[in-house]
C-alpha positions as CSV (number, residue, x, y, z in Angstrom):
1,X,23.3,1.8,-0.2
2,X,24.6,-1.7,0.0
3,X,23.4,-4.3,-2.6
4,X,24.3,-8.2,-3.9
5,X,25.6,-8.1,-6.8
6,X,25.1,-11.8,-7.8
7,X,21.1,-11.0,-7.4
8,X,20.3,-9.2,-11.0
9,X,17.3,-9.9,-11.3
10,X,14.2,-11.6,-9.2
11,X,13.9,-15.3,-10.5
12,X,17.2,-15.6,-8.1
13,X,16.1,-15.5,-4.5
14,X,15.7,-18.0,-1.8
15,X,12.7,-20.3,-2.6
16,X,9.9,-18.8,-0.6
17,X,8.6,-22.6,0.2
18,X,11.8,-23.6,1.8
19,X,11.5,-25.4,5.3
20,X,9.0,-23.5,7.3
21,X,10.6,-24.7,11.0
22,X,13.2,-23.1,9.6
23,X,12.0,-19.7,8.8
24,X,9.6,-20.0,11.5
25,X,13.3,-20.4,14.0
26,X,14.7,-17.4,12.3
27,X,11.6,-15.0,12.7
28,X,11.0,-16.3,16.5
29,X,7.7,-17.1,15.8
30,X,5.0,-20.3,15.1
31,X,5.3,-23.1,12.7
32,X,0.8,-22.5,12.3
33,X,1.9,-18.8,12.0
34,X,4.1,-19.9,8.7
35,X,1.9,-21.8,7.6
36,X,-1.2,-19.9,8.0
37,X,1.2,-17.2,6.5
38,X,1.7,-19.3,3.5
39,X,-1.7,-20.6,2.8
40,X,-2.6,-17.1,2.2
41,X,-2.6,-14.8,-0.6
42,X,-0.4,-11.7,1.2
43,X,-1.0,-8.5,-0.7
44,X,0.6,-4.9,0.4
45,X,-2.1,-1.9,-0.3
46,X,1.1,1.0,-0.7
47,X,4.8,0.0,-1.4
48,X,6.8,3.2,-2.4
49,X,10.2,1.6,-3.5
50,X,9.7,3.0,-6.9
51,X,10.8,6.9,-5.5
52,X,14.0,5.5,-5.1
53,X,14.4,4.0,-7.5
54,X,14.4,7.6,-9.4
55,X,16.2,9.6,-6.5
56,X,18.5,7.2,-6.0
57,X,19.1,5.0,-8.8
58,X,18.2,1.7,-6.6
59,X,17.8,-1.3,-8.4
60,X,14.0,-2.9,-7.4
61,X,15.5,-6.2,-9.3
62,X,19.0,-6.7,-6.8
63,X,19.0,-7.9,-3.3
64,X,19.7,-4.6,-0.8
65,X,21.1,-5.1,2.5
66,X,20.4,-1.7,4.1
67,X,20.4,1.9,3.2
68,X,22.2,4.9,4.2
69,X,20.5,4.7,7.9
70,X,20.2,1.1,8.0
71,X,16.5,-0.2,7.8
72,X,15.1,3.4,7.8
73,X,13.6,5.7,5.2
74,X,14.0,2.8,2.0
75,X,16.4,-0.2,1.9
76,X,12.9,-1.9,3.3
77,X,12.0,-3.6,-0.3
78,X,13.4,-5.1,-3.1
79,X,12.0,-7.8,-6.0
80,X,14.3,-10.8,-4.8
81,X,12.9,-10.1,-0.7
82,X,9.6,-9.6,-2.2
83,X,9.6,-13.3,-3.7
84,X,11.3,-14.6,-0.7
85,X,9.1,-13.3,1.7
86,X,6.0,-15.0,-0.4
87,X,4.0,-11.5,-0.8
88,X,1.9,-12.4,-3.7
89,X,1.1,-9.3,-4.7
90,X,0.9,-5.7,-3.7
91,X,0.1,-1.8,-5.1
92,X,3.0,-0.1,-6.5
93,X,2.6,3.4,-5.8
94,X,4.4,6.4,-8.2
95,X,4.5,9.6,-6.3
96,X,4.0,13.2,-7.6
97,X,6.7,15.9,-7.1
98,X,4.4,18.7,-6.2
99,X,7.8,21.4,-7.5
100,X,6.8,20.8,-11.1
101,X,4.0,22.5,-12.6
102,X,1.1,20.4,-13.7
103,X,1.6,19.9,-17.2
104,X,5.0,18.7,-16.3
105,X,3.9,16.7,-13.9
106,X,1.4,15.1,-17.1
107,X,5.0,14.3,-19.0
108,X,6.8,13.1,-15.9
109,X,4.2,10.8,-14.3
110,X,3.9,9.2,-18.2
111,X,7.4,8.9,-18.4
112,X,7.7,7.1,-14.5
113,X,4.6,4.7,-15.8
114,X,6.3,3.8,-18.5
115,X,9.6,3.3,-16.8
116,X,7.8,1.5,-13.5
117,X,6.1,-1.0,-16.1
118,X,9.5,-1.9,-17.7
119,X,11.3,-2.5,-14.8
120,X,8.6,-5.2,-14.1
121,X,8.9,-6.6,-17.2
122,X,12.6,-7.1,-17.3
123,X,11.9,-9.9,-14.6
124,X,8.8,-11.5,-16.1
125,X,9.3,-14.9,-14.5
126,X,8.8,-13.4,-11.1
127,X,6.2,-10.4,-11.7
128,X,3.7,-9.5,-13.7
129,X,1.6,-6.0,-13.6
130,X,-2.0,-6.7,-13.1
131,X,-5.1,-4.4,-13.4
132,X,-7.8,-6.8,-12.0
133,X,-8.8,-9.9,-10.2
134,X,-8.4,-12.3,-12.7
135,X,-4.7,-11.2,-13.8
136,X,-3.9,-11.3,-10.1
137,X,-5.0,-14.7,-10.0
138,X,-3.6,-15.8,-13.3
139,X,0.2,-14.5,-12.3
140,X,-0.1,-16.4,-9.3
141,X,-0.9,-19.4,-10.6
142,X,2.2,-19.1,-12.8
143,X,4.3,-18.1,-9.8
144,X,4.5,-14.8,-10.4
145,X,3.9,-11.3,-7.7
146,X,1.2,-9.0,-9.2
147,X,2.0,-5.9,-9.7
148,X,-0.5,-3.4,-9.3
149,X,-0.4,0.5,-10.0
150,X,-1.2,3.5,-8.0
151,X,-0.6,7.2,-7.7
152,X,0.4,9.1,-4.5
153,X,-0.6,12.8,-5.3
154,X,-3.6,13.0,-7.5
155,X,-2.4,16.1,-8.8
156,X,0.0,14.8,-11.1
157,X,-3.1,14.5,-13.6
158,X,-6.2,16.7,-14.3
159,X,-9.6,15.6,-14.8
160,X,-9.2,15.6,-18.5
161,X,-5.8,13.9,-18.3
162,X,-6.7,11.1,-16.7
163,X,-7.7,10.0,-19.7
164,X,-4.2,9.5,-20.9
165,X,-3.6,6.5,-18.4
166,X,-2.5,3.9,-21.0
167,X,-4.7,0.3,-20.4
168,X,-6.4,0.9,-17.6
169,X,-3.0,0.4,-15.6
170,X,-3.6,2.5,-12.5
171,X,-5.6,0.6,-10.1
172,X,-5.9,3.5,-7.2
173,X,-5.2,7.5,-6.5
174,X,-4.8,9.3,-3.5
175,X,-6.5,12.4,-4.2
176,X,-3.3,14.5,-2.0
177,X,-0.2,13.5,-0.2
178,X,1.8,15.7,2.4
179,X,1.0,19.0,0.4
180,X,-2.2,20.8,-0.3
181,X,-3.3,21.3,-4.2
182,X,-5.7,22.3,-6.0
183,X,-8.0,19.0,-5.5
184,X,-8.0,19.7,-1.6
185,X,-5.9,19.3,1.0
186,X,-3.8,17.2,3.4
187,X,-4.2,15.9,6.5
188,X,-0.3,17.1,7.4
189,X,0.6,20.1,9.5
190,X,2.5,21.3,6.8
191,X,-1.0,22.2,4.9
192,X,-0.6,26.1,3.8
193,X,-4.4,25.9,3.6
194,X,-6.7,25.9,6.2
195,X,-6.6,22.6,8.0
196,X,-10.8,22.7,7.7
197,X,-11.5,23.3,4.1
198,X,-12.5,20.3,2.1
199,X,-12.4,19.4,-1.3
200,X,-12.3,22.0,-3.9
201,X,-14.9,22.0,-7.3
202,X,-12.1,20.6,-9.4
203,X,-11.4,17.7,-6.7
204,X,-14.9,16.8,-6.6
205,X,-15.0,16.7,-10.4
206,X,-11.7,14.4,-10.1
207,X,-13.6,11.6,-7.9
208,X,-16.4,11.6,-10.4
209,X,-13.8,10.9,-12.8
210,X,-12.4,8.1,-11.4
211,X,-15.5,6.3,-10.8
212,X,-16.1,6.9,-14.3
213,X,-13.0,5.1,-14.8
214,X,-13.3,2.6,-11.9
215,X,-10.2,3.3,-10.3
216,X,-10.3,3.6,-7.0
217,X,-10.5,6.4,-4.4
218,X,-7.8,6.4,-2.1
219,X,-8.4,8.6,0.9
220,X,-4.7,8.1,2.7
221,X,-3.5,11.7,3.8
222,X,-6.6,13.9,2.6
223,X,-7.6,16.2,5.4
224,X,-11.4,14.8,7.5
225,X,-13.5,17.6,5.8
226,X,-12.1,17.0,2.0
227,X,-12.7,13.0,3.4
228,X,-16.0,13.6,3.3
229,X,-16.7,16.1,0.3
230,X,-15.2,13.2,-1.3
231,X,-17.5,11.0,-0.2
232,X,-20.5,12.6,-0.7
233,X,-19.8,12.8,-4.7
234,X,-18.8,9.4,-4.9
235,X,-20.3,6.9,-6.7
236,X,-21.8,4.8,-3.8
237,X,-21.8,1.4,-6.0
238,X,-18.0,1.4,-5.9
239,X,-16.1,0.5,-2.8
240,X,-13.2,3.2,-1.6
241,X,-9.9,2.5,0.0
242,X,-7.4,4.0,2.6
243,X,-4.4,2.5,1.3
244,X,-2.1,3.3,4.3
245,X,-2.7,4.7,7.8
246,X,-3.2,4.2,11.3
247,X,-6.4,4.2,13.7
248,X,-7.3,7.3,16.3
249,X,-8.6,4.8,18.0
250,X,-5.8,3.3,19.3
251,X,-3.0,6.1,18.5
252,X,-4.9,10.2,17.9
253,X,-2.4,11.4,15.4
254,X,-3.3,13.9,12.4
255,X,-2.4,11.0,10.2
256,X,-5.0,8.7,11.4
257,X,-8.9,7.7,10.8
258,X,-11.3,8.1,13.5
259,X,-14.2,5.7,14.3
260,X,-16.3,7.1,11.7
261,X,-14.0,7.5,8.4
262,X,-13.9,3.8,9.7
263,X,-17.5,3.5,9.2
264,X,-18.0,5.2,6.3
265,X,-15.1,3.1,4.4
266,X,-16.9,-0.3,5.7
267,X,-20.3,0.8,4.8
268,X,-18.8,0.9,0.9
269,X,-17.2,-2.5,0.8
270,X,-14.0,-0.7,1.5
271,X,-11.1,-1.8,3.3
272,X,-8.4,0.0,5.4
273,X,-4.7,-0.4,5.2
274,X,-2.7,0.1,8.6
275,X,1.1,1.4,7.6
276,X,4.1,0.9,10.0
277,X,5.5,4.2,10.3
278,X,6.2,4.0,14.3
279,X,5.2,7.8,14.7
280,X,2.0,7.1,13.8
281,X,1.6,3.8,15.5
282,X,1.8,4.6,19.1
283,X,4.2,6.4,21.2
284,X,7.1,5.1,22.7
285,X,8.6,1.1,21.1
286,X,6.6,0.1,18.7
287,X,6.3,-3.3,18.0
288,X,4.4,-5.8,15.6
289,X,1.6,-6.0,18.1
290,X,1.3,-2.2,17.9
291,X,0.8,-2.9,14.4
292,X,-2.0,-5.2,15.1
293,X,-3.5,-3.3,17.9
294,X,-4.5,-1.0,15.1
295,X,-6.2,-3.9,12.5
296,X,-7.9,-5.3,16.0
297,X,-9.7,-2.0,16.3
298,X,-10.8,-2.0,13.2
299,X,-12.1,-5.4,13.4
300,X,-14.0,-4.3,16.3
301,X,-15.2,-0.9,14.6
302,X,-16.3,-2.5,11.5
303,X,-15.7,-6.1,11.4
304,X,-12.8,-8.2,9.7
305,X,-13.9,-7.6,6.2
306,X,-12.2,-4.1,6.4
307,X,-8.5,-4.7,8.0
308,X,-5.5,-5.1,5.4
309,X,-1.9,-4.4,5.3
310,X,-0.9,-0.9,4.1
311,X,3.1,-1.0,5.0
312,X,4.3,1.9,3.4
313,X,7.5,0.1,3.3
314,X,10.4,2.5,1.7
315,X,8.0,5.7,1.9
316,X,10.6,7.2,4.3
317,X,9.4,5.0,7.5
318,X,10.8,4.2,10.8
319,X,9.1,0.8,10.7
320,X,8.9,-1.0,14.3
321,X,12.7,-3.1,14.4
322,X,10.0,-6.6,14.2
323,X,9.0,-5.4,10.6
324,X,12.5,-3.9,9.7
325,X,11.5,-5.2,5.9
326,X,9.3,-7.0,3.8
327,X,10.9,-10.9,5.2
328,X,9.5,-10.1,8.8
329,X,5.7,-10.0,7.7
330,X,5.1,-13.3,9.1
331,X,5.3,-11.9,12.8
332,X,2.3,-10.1,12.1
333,X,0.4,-13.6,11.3
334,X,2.1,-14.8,14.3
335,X,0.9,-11.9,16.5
336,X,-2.6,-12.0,15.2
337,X,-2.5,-16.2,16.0
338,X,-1.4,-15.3,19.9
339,X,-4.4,-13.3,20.2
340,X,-6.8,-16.5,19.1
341,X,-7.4,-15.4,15.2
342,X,-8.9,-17.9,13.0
343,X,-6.9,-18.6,10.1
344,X,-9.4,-17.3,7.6
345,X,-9.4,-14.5,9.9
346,X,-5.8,-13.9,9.2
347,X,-5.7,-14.6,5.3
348,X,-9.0,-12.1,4.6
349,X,-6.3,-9.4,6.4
350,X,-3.4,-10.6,4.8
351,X,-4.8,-10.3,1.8
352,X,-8.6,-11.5,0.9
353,X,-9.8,-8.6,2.0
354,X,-7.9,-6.6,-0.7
355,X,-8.6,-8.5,-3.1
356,X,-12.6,-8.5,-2.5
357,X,-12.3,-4.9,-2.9
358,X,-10.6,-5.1,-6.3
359,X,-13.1,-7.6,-7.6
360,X,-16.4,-5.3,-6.7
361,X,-14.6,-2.4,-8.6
362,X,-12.9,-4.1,-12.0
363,X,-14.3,-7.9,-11.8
């Protein structure tokens, strides 16, 4: 991978207020779309940079031109682009290796906690990691991104061990990922279960443990039956989230929610992030619009309190070449203003929405 070295750390990047005709000539887009853009708090629902930072030994805190296959797979995300591209704050995710058996995968997810949260704190005049609302709020007012937590893989913790999550640091869980376990099973083709069994005993008892815990249900890459088993042992005070996906509606794909996962996420409080992996987007050129054909048909489905931004930057995506990384997000609030999108329209997706959410479940 290709980095700047003179860009250790994230307190030295391009000021993310610098002229906004300026960046708004650079992206092709609006000057309204910047600053509609900038008026907004921005928040990413699933950013997966962290995996290579322990595959690969990339450095979240240095500027990174490209990767091994230039803007695909990772090479999407670093700290300094982050504070550039003014994204206020976003979920962090740690992803389980399914190889390792699960008291290892206890010991290692600890161990990637601990080392995720460091890595933030080396660079604490441009981050802070946040567990609620309030923090959120507070780092921004200093200036700062916040950081939230989550895990991709709910198995890398059992019930009972959930208990050994340290301060109430991780905000969200997807109960699966691309492999089946013994909470239930994944939505992928690559499922060595039966694509229609739900969730199992022991992943029911895990969602009543996280709403014991108010973190949230994630329901990215679980299966449509174990969707619903998950549902129907939820705790229906507390809102749910799909972190990152697409829409059937616009694109049927394995990966995506159909009209009524939409439904049953909205009727919660819940809100849906749409990713930008181009496979699951549509076929053929993707484009930013592609991206927000999928947000419009949720706002149609189940109205604009239920959209938000789920990138999956760096989780081994082909993004559309308009969001090649995290500096091209203001084309999507250009897009969105070319369809005739109110501005508070556009910030609730960007961001308010996500952070409505996190208020109902931890204040």
């Amino acid at each position: 991978m290709s980095s700047e070295p003179d860009l250790p750390t994230a307190g030295r990047c391009q000021d993310p207020a610098r002229d906004s005709e300026a960046r708004a000539r650079a992206l092709g887009v609006s000057r309204e779309a910047i600053d509609v853009y900038r008026a907004s708090d921005v928040l990413d629902l699933h950013l997966d940079s962290f995996i290579w930072s322990r595959v690969l030994g990339y450095d979240l805190r240095r500027r990174h031109r490209h990767g091994l296959f230039g803007r695909h797979f990772y090479g999407q995300v670093d700290f300094p682009r982050i504070r550039e591209a003014g994204i206020t704050g976003g979920v962090w995710s740690i992803t389980t290796n399914p190889l390792q058996p699960l008291a290892r995968r206890t010991e290692v997810f600890l161990a990637n906690l601990t080392r995720l949260r460091a890595i933030f704190a080396s660079v604490p005049d441009g981050f802070a990691v946040v567990r609620n609302l309030a923090e959120y709020r507070a780092a921004r007012a200093a200036g700062r991104h916040g950081a939230f937590l989550g895990i991709q893989g709910g198995s890398a913790l059992d019930p009972e061990t959930l208990d050994r999550i340290p301060d109430d640091a991780i905000l969200r869980i997807t109960l699966v990922h691309l492999y089946s376990s013994a909470l239930g099973v994944t939505s992928s083709p690559a499922a060595l279960r039966r694509r229609n069994d739900g969730l199992s005993e022991l992943g029911r008892d895990y969602v009543r443990r996280l709403n014991e815990k108010r973190i949230f249900l994630d329901l990215a890459h679980i299966n449509r039956a174990g969707f619903f088993d998950a549902l129907s042992v939820h705790d229906r005070s507390q809102p749910v989230l799909v972190s990152h996906t697409g829409v059937s509606g616009v694109h049927p794909h394995w990966r995506n929610l159909d009209d009524e996962q939409l439904r049953a996420v909205a009727d919660l409080g819940g809100t849906v992030g749409v990713m930008y992996q181009a496979s699951f987007l549509g076929r053929g050129p993707c484009t930013a619009d592609t991206v927000v054909d999928h947000l419009e048909h949720i706002v149609k489905t189940v109205g604009e309190d239920h959209a938000s931004l789920g990138s999956d930057w760096d989780g081994a995506i082909q993004p559309p070449p308009e969001l090649a990384s995290c500096l091209d997000l203001p084309r999507l609030a250009d897009r969105m203003l070319r369809r005739g999108w109110s501005g508070e329209r556009i910030g609730k997706i960007l961001g308010g929405n996500f952070l409505r959410v996190v208020e109902m479940l931890r204040g």
